[in-house]
C-alpha positions in Angstrom: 0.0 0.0 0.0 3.0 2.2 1.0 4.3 1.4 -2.4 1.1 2.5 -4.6 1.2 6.1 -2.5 4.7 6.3 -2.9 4.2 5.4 -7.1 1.6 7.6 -7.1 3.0 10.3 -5.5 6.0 10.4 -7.6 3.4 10.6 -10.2 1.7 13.9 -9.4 4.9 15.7 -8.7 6.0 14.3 -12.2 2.7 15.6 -13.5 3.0 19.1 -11.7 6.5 19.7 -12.8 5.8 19.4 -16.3 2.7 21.4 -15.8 4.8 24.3 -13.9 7.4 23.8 -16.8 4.6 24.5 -19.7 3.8 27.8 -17.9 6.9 29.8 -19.1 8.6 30.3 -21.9 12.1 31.6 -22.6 13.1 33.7 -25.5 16.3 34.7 -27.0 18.2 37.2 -29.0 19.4 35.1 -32.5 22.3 37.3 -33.6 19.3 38.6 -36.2 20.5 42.1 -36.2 18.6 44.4 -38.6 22.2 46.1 -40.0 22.5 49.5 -41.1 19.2 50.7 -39.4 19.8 52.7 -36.2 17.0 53.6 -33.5 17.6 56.3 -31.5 15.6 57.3 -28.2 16.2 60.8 -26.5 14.9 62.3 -23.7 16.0 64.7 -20.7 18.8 62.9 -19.5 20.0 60.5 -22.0 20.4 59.6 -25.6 20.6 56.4 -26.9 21.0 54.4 -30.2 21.0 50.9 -30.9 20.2 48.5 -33.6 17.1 46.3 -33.5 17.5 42.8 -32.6 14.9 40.2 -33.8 13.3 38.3 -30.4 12.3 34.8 -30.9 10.2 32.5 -29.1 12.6 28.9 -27.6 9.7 26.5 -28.0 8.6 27.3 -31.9 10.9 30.5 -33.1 8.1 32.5 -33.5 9.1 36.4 -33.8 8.2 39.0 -30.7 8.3 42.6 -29.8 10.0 44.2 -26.8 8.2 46.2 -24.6 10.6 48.7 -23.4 13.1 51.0 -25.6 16.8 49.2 -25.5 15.7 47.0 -22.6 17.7 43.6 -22.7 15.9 39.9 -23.3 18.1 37.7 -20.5 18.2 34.5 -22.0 17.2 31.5 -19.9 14.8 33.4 -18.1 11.4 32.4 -17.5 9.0 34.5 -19.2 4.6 34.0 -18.1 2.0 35.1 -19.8 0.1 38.1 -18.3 -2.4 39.8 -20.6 -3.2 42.4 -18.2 -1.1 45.0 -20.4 -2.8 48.2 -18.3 -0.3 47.3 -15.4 2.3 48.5 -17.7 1.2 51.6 -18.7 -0.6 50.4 -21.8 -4.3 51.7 -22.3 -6.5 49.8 -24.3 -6.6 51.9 -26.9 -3.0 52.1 -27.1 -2.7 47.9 -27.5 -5.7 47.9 -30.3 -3.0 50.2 -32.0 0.1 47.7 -31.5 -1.7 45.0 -32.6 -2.6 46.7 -36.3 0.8 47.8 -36.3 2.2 44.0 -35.5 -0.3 43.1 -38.2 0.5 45.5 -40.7 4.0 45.5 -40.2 6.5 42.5 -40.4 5.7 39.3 -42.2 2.6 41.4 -43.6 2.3 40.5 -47.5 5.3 42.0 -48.9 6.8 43.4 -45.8 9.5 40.2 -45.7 12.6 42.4 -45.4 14.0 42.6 -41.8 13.8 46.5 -41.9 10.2 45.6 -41.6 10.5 44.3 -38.2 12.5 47.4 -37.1 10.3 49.7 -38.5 7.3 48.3 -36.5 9.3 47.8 -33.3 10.2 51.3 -33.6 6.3 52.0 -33.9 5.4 50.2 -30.8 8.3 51.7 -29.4 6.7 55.4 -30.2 3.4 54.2 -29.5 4.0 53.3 -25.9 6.5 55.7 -25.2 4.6 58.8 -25.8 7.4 61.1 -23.1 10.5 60.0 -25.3 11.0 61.2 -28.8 12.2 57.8 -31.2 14.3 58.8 -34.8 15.9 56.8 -37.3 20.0 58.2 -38.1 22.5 56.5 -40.3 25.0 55.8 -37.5 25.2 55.4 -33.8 23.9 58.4 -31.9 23.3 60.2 -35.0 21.1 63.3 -36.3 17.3 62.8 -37.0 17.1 61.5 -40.6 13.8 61.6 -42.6 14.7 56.8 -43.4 11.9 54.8 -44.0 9.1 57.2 -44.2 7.3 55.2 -47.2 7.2 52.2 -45.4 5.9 53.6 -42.4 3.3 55.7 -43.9 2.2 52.3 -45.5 1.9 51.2 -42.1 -0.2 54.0 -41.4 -2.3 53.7 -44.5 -3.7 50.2 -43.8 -3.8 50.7 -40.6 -6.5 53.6 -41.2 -7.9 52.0 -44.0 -8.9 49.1 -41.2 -10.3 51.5 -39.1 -12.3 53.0 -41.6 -16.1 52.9 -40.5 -18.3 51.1 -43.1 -20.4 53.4 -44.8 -23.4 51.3 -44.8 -26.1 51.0 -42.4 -26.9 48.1 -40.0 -30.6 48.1 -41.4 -32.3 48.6 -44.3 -36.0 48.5 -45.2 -36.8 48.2 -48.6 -39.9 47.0 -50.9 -40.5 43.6 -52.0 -39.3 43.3 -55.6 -37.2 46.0 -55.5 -33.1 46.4 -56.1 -31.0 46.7 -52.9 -27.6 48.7 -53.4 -25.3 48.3 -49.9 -22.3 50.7 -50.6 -19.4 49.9 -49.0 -16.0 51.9 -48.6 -14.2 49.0 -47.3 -12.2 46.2 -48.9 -14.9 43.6 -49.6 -12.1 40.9 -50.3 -10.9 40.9 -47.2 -14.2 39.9 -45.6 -16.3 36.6 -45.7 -19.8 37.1 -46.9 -22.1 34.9 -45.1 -26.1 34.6 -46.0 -28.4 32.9 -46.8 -29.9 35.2 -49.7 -28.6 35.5 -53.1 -26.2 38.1 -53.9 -23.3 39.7 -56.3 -20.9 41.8 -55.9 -20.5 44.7 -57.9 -17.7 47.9 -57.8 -17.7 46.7 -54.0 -21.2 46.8 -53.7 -23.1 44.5 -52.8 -26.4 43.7 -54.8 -29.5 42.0 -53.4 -32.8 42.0 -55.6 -36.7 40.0 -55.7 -36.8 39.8 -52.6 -40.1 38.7 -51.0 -41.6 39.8 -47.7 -39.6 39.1 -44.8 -36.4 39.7 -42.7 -33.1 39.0 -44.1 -29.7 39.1 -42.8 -25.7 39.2 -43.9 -22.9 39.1 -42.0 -19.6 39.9 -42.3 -16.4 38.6 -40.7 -13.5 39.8 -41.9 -10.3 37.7 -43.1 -7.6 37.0 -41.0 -4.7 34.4 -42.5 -2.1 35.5 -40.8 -2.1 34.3 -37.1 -3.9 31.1 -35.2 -3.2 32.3 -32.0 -4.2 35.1 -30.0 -2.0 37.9 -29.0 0.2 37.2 -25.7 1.9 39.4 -23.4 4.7 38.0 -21.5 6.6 39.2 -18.5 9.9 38.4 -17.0 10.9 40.4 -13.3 14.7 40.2 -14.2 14.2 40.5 -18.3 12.4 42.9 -20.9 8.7 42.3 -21.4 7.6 41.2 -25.0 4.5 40.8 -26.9 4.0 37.9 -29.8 1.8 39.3 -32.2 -1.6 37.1 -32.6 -5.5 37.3 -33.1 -7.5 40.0 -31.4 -11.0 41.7 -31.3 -9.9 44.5 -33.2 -8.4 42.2 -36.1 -11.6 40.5 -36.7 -14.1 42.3 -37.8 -17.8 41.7 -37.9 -21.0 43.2 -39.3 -24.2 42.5 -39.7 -26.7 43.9 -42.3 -30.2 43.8 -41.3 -32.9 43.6 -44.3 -36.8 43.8 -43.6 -38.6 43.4 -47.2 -42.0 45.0 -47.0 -45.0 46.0 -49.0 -48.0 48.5 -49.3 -51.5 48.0 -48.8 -54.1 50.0 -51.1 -58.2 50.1 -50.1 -60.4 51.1 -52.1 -64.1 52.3 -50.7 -67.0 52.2 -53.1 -70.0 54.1 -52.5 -73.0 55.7 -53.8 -72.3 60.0 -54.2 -75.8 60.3 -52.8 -76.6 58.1 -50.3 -73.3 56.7 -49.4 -74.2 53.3 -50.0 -72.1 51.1 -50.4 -71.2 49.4 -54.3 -70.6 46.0 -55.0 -69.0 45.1 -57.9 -66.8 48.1 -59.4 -63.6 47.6 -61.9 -60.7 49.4 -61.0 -57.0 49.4 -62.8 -53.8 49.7 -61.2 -51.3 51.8 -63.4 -47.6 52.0 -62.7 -46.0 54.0 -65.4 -49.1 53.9 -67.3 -49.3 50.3 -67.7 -51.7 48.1 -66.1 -50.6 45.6 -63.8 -53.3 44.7 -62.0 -56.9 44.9 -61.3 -59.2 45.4 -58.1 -63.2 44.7 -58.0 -65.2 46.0 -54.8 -67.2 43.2 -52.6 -70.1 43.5 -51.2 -69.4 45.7 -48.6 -67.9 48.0 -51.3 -64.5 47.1 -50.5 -61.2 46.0 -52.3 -57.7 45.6 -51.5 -54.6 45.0 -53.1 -50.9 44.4 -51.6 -48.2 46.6 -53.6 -44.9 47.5 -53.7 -43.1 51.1 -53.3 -44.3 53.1 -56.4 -46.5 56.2 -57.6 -49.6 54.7 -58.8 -52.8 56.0 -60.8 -55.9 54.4 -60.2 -58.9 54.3 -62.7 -62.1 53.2 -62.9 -63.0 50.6 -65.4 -66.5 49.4 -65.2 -69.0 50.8 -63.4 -71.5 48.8 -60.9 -74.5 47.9 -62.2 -76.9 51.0 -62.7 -74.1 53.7 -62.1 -71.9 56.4 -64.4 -68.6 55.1 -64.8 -66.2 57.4 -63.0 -64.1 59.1 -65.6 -61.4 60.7 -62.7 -58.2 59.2 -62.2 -56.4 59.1 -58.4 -52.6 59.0 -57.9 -51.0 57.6 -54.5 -47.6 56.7 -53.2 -46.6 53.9 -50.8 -43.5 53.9 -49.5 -41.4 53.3 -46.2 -43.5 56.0 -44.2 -46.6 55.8 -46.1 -47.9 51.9 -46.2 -51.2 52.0 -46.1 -53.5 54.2 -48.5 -56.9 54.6 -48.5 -59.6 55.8 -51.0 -62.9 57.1 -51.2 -64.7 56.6 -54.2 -68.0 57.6 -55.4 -70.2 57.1 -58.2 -73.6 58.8 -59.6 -76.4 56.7 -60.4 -77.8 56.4 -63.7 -81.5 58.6 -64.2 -84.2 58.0 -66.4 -85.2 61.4 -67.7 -88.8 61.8 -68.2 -90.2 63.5 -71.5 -90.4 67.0 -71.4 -94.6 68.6 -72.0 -93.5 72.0 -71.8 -96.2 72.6 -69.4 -95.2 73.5 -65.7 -96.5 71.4 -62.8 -99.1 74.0 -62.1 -101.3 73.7 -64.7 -101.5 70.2 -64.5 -104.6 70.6 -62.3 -106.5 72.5 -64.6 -105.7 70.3 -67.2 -107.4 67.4 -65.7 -110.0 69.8 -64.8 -110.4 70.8 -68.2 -110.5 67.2 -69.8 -112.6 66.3 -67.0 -115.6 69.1 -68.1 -114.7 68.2 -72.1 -115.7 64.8 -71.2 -118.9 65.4 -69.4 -120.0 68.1 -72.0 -119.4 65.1 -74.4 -121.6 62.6 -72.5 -124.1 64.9 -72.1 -124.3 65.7 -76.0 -124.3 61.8 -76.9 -127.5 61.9 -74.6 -129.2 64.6 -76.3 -128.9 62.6 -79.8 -131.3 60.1 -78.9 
């Protein structure tokens, strides 16, 4: 029994040593030396040049940035990981900055050349320290010279151009059948499109159309090759802190485009001009750039409705209920985003039957019967008299 505890014992601390081993790392200075290229930091009591050293990473080699200005990496020294940068001074807004610079800089596409790597320590080097000033000379302890200005305003270029705001909106409400146009000032190529609705791209547009009633969504999320690992701060009490450039929030981007597809609602109220009845069974045409595309016919509450898109539309009536004038007037609406649902009233006249006109005014009409009346007698009375 003594044994087993013992083996397993022996086990644990095994176990906990490797585990305490995997917890640091040690980095070291490769001879790399970017030649020809000196940094120089100056403040109130000192000035300094040295040349940039490239900082590897024992356990895989990978490239890392230095912390503080001419600060030396001890090698064999146990290095942990402690992404709480703001204990050093570093503001957030400060790191979202170092890692586009990281990004942008070294290893970035074309920027191979191991002035690249100087160039962007010497902008996390200005970046940081904001109370030094930081200059590029052609020899030790040199004057300021104007080196390298292209490449770091190419730095600064991208850098702003991933900062850019998008210039399209979250949401968008449009009409069914209609053409959606989402301008964009940012690189569409270096985002994944992800939606379920059909789409192309144009001039860095992006074109949806047809779509039908509903709510609709793409999302964006933008590209990132370069790393698969997040972005680590180490820290050493006897050596120089470093940072190994890696993933972060500000690297990948997201948006999403909200789409809500609506429609119009036109209702059409038939009744008599008169009495206000109401008309079953008038004809009406829908015109949209004076063609007809559809037609409406009134129930028998005088009603009719008809679901359409954004548009300026005529309406016009085309037959008549039964025993009415046909309406020869034509009424033009709109429906769009802050106008949905129209409404019209609609009346019609009712067809009357004129009678003759005697010419005699309804006065006399009296006497007239009175007169007949009296012809009549004197006539019976004569007939009498015959026989």
């Amino acid at each position: 029994m003594k044994k087993i505890l013992f083996m397993l014992f022996i086990t644990l601390l095994c176990i906990n040593s490797v585990s305490a081993k995997e917890d640091y790392e040690y980095f070291y200075y490769n001879e790399e030396r970017v030649e020809d290229m000196w940094i120089t930091r100056k403040n109130d009591t000192f000035i300094r040049s040295a040349n940039p050293y490239i900082v590897k990473r024992k356990s895989d080699n990978k490239y890392v940035y230095c912390i503080e200005p001419f600060s030396m990496v001890q090698d064999n020294t146990p290095y942990k990981v402690d992404n709480d940068y703001t204990k050093y001074g570093i503001t957030d807004e400060m790191m979202n900055r170092i890692s586009l610079i990281m990004y942008y800089g070294y290893g970035y596409i074309n920027h191979t050349d191991k002035k690249w790597y100087g160039i962007t320590q010497y902008m996390i080097w200005k970046t940081i320290n904001t109370k030094d000033t930081f200059y590029f000379s052609k020899v030790q302890n040199g004057i300021k010279e104007d080196l390298y200005k292209d490449e770091i305003n190419e730095i600064e270029y991208l850098i702003k151009e991933h900062n850019k705001l998008p210039s399209f909106k979250n949401g968008y409400t449009i009409s069914s059948n209609s053409k959606l146009t989402i301008n964009s000032n940012i690189d569409l190529n270096n985002y994944e499109i992800i939606t379920d609705i059909e789409y192309k791209i144009e001039d860095n547009n992006i074109i949806v159309e047809n779509l039908e009633v509903g709510e609709y969504n793409i999302y964006l999320r933008g590209k990132q090759t370069r790393y698969s690992n997040d972005l680590l701060m180490y820290y050493s009490n006897n050596s120089q802190n470093v940072v190994i450039p890696g993933i972060t929030s500000n690297l990948t981007k997201e948006y999403n485009i909200d789409i809500k597809v609506i429609e119009g609602n036109l209702e059409l109220n038939k009744y008599n001009s008169i009495t206000k009845d109401k008309l079953e069974g008038a004809t009406y045409g829908i015109y949209k750039d004076n063609i007809l595309i559809d037609k409406v016919v009134t129930n028998n509450k005088g009603n009719g409705n008809i679901k359409l898109p954004f548009g300026t539309y005529v309406v016009k009536e085309l037959v008549a209920p039964k025993g009415y004038k046909l309406d020869d007037r034509t009424y033009t609406f709109t429906i769009d985003e802050n106008n949905l649902e129209v409404k019209l009233e609609l009346l019609d006249d009712k067809i009357v039957v004129k009678v003759p006109n005697t010419g005699l005014k309804k006065n006399y009409i009296p006497y007239l019967l009175l007169i007949v009346g009296l012809v009549g007698l004197i006539y019976e009375k004569k007939k009498y008299n015959l026989y």
